[in-house]
C-alpha positions as CSV (number, residue, x, y, z in Angstrom):
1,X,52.1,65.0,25.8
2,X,49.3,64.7,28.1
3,X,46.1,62.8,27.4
4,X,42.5,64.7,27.8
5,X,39.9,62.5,29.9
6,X,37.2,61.7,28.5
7,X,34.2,63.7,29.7
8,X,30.6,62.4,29.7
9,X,27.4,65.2,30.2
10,X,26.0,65.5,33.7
11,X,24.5,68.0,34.2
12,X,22.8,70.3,32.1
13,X,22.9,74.2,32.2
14,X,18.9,74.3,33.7
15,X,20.0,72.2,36.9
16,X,23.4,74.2,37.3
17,X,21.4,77.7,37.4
18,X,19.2,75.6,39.8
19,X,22.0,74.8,42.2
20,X,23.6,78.6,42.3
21,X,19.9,79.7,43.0
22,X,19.3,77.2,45.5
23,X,22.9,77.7,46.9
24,X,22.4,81.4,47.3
25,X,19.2,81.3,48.9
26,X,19.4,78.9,51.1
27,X,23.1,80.2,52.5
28,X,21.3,83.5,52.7
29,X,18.3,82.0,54.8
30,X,21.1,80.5,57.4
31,X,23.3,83.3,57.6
32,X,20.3,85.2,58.6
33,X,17.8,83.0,60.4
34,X,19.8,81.5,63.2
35,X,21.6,84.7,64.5
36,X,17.4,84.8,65.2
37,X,16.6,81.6,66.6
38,X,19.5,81.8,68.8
39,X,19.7,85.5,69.6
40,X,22.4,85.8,72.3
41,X,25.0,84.5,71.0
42,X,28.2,86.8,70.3
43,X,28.2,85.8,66.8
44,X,24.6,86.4,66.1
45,X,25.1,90.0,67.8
46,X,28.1,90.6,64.6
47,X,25.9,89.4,61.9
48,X,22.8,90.9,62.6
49,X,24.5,94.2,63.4
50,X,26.5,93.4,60.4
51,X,22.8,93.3,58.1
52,X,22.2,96.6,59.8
53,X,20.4,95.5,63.0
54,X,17.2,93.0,63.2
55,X,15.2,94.6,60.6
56,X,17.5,94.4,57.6
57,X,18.1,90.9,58.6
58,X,14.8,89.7,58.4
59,X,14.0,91.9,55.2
60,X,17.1,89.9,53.8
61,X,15.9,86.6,55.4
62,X,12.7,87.1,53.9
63,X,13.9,88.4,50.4
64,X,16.2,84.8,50.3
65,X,12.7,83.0,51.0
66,X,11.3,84.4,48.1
67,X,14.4,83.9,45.7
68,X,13.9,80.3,47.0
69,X,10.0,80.0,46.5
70,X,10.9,80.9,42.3
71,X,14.0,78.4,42.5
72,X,11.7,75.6,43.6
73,X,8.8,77.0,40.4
74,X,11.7,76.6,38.5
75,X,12.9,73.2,39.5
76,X,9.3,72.4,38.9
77,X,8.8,73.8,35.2
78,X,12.1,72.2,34.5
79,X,10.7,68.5,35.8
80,X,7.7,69.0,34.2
81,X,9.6,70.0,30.6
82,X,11.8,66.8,31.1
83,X,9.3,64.5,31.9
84,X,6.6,65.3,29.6
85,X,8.9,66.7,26.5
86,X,12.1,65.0,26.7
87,X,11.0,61.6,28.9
88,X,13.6,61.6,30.9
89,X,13.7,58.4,33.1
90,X,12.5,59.5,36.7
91,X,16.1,58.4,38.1
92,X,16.0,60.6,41.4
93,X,12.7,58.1,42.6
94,X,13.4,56.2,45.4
95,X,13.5,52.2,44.8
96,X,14.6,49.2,46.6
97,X,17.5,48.7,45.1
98,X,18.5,52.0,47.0
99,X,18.3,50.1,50.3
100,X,20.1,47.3,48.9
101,X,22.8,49.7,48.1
102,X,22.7,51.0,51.4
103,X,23.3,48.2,53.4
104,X,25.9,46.9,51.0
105,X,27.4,50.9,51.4
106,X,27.4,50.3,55.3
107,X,29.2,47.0,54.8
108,X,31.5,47.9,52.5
109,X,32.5,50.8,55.2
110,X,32.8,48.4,58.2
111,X,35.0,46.3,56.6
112,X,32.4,43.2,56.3
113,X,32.1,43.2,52.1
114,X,34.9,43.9,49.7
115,X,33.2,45.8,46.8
116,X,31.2,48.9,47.1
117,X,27.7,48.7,45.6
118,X,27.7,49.6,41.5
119,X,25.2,52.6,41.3
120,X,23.4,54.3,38.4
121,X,22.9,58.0,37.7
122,X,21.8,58.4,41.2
123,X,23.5,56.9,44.1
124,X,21.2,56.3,47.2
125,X,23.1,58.8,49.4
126,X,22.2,61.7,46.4
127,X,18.4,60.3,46.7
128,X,18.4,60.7,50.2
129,X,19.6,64.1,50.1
130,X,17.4,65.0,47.3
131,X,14.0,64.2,49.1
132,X,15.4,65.3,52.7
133,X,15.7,68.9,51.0
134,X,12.8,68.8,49.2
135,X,10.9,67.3,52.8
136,X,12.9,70.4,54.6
137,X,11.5,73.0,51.9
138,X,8.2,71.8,52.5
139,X,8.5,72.4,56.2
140,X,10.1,75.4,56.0
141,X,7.9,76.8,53.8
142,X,4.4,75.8,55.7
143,X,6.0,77.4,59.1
144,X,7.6,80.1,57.6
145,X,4.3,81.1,56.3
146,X,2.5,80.7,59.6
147,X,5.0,82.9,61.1
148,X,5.5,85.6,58.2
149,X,1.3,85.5,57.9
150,X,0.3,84.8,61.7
151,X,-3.8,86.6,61.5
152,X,-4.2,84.5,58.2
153,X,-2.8,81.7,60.0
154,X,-4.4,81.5,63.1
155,X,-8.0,82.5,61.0
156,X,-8.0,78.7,60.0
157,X,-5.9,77.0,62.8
158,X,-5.9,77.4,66.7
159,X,-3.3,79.7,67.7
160,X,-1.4,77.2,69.4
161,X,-0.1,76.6,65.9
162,X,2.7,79.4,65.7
163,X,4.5,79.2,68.6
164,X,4.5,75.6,67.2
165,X,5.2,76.7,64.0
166,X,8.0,78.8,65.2
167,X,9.8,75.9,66.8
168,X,9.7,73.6,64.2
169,X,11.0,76.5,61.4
170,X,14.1,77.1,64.0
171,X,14.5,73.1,64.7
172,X,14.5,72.6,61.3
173,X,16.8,75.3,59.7
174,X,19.6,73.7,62.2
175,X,18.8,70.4,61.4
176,X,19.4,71.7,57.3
177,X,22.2,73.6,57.9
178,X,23.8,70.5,59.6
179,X,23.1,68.2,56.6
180,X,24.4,70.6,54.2
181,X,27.5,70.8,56.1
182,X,28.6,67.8,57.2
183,X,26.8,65.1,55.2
184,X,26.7,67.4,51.4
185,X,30.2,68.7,52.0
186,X,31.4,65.6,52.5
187,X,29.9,63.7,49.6
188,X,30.4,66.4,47.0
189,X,34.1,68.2,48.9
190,X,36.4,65.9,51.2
191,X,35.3,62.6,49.9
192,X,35.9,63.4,46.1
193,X,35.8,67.2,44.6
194,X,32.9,66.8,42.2
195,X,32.7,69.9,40.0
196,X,30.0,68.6,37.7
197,X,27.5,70.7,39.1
198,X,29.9,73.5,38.1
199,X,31.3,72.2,34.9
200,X,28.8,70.0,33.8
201,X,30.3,66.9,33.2
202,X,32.4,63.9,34.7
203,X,35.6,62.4,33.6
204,X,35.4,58.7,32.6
205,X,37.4,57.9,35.6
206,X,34.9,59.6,38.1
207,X,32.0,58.1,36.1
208,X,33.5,54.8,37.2
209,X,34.0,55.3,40.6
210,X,30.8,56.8,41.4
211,X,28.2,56.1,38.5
212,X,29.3,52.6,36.7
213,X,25.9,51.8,35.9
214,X,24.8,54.6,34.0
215,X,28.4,54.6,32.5
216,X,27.6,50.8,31.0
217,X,24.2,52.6,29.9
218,X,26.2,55.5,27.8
219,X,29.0,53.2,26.4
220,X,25.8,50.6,25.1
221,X,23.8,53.5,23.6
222,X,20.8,52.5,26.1
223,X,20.7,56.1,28.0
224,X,17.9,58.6,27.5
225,X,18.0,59.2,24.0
226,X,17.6,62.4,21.8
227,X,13.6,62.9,21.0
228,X,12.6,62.8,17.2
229,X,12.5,66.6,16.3
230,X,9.2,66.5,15.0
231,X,7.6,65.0,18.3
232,X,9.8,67.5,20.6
233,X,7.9,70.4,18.9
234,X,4.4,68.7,19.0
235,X,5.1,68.4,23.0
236,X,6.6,71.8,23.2
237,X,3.5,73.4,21.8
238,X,1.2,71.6,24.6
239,X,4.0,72.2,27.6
240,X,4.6,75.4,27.0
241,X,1.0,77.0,27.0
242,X,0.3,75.0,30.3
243,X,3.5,75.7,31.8
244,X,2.8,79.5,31.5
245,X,-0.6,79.1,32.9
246,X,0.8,77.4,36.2
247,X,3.5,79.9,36.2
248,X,1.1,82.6,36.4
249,X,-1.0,80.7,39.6
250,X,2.2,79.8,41.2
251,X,3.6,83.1,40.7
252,X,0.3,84.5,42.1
253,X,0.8,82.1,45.2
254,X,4.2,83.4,46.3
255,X,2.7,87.0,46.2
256,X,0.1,86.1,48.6
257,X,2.6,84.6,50.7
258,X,4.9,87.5,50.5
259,X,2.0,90.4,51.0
260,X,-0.7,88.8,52.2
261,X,0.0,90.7,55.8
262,X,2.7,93.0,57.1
263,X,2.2,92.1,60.7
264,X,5.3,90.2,61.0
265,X,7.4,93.0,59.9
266,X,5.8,95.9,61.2
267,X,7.5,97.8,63.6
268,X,6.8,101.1,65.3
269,X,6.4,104.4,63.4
270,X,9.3,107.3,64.5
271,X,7.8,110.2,66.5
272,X,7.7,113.8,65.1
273,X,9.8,114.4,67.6
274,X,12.6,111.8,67.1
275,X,12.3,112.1,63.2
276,X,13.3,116.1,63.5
277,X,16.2,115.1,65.2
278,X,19.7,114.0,63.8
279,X,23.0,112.8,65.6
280,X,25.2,115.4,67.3
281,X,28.6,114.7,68.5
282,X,28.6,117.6,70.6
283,X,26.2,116.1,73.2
284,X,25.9,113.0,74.5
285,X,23.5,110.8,73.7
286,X,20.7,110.4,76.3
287,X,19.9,106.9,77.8
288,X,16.1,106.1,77.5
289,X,14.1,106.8,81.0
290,X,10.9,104.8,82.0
291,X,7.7,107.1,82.9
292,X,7.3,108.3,85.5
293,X,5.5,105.7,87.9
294,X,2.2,106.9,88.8
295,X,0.9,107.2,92.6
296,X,0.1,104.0,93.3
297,X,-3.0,103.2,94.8
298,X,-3.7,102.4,98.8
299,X,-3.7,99.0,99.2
300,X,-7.8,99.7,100.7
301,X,-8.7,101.2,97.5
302,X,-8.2,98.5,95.5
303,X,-11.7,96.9,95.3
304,X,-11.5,94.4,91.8
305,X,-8.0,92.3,92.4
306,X,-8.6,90.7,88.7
307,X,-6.3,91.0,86.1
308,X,-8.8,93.6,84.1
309,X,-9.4,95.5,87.4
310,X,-5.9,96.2,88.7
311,X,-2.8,94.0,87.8
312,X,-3.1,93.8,83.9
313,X,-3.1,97.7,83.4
314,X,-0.1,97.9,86.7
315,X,2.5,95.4,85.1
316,X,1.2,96.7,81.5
317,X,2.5,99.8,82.6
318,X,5.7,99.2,83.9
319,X,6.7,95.7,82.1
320,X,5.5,96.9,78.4
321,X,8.9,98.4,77.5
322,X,10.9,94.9,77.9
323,X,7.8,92.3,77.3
324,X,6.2,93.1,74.2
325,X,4.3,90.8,71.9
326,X,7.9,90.2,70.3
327,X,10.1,89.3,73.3
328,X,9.9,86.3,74.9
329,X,7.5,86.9,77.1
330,X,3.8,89.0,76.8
331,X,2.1,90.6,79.1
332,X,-0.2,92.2,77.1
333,X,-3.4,90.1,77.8
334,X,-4.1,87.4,80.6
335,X,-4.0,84.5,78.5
336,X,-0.2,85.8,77.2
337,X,0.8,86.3,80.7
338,X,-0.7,82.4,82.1
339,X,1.2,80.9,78.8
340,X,4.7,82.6,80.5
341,X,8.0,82.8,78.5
342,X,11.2,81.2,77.8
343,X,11.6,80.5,81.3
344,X,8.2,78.4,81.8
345,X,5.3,80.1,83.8
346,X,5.6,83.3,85.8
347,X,2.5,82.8,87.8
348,X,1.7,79.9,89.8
349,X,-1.9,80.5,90.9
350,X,-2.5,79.8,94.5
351,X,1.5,80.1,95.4
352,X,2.1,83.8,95.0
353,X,5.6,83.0,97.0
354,X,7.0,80.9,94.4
355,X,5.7,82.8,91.4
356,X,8.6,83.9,89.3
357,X,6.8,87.3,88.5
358,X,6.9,87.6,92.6
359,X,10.2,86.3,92.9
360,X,12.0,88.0,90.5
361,X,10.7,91.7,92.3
362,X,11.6,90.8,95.8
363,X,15.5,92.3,95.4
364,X,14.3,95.5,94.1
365,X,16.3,96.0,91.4
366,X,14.3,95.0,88.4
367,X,13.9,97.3,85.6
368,X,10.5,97.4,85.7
369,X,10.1,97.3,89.8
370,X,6.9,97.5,91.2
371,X,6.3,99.6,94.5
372,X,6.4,97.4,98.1
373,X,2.6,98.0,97.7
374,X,2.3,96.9,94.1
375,X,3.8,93.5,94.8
376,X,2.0,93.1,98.2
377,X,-1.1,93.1,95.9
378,X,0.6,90.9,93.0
379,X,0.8,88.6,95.1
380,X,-2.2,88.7,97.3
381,X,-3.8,88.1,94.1
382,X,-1.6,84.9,92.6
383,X,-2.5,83.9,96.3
384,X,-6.4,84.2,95.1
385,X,-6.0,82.0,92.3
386,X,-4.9,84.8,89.7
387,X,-8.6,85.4,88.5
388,X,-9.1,87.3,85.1
């Protein structure tokens, strides 16, 4: 007859519910925000078209980020309930005895100390992990905000700040995803299977291995103790009006974040035209056709060579379909076409020869080609300096 080990409490159902929140969110934000940051990829192609193209993945990337905005409310009003009702020891703080316990961790691994460092409820490694996710939400939540809300944004900082913001969020999500995956799995998968965050509880034996301190604690009555009935309801009746009252302005906050602006997920409106007309298997579907390309202009006609006189409104006009304000690259004003693209600046003033927007036209096969005339002029006027 087998004996049942002993279990000891670990986690209570409020943190569990937090985990599966916090589990399905972020997974949701990853699944659907680096198919995004790193578009050409063959596998980003499967999942976004698997999400139903671009749109419904960011509609589902940005529904995750608002699942995860409550989850972290909720890990709040549940820190604030333990620490103010129950008392609960602030055991997830960071103290030096955590970088004792590192270094004797890293010697204990390299084969220079014999016994692993005794840890408490919280081993360093969890610490770490703790405050590097809740350092990552922070970020994540400041850029994705820039980015979701850019004319708010850029209303109290200099524009410069979301293309900044935009590289951090991406730099940051694969930074995440890589921690979660290799360092988390790890700790909590290959190393040992730890199912407390699923069950709740510990055996005596993994309470030994991995938590001997707070172990001693239990077995000499010295843990966090029960709180008098009497004085739990006295606290109750104070945490419980306030907590509502921050619920309500944090609540508040994440629906500004979520509807302050639409910009970000805007998109163009469907024709009359196109809306009247459904998919017929009997014909095949036409290819889209630029515009015609007006008659361009004599190369003596052209008196203002500036960007608002003649080459804004020419590349405008045959660059617009592939370089919008959401590709990357712009050519919709001057200053978006000096910034350039992914691949640095297009337009070298004074060297109209080595200009990329030059460059690029000289086989005569771009999509968007500009007439021999067109480009003489392009460059005649990247020659002049490029003035606006």
């Amino acid at each position: 007859m087998s004996k049942t080990p002993r279990t000891y409490p670990r986690f209570e159902l409020a943190r569990r519910i937090e985990h599966l929140i916090m589990l399905l969110s972020f997974g949701t934000l990853g699944i659907t925000g680096l198919p995004q940051k790193y578009p050409s990829s063959g596998i980003s192609h499967f999942i976004v078209n698997l999400f139903g193209g671009i749109e419904g993945t960011r509609s589902i990337h940005h529904i995750a980020a608002t699942v995860m905005m409550v989850g972290t409310i909720y890990h709040l009003l549940v820190f604030g309930y333990k620490f103010y009702v129950k008392r609960t020891r602030l055991g997830m703080l960071p103290a030096l005895q955590d970088v004792r316990d590192g270094l004797q961790a890293t010697l204990y691994n390299l084969g220079f100390a014999k016994k692993r460092p005794q840890m408490g409820r919280y081993t360093f490694e969890e610490k770490l992990e703790y405050w590097a996710f809740v350092w990552g939400t922070v970020i994540m939540g400041l850029t994705g905000f820039m980015m979701w809300n850019p004319i708010t944004t850029s209303g109290i900082l200099p524009g410069e700040f979301i293309p900044a913001a935009k590289a951090a969020h991406g730099l940051e999500a694969v930074l995440a995803v890589l921690a979660i995956l290799i360092w988390h799995f790890y700790g909590v998968h290959f190393k040992i299977f730890n199912k407390a965050m699923w069950t709740g509880s510990m055996t005596e034996e993994e309470m030994l291995h991995e938590h001997p301190l707070e172990l001693a604690d239990i077995k000499a009555g010295v843990a966090d103790r029960p709180v008098d009935p009497i004085i739990l309801k006295k606290r109750q009746r104070v945490y419980f009006p306030v907590a509502a009252i921050l619920t309500t302005i944090m609540l508040a906050g994440v629906f500004g974040f979520v509807n302050s602006e639409n910009t970000a997920i805007t998109t163009l409106p469907v024709s009359v035209e196109r809306a009247g007309i459904g998919y017929d298997p009997q014909t095949p579907t036409p290819f889209p056709t630029l515009a015609p390309t007006p008659t361009p202009q004599p190369m003596e006609a052209v008196a203002d060579l500036t960007w608002s006189g003649y080459i804004g409104p020419v590349l405008q006009e045959k660059c617009s379909m592939c370089h919008g304000a959401l590709g990357g690259l712009s050519l919709a004003s001057y200053a978006d076409a000096m910034t350039g693209g992914q691949s640095g600046a297009i337009i070298l003033p004074g060297d109209g020869a080595n200009s990329l927007l030059v460059t690029i036209q000289i086989p005569g096969d771009h999509l968007g080609q500009l007439t021999p005339d067109e480009l003489s002029l392009v460059q005649e006027w990247i020659d002049a300096g490029a003035p606006e």
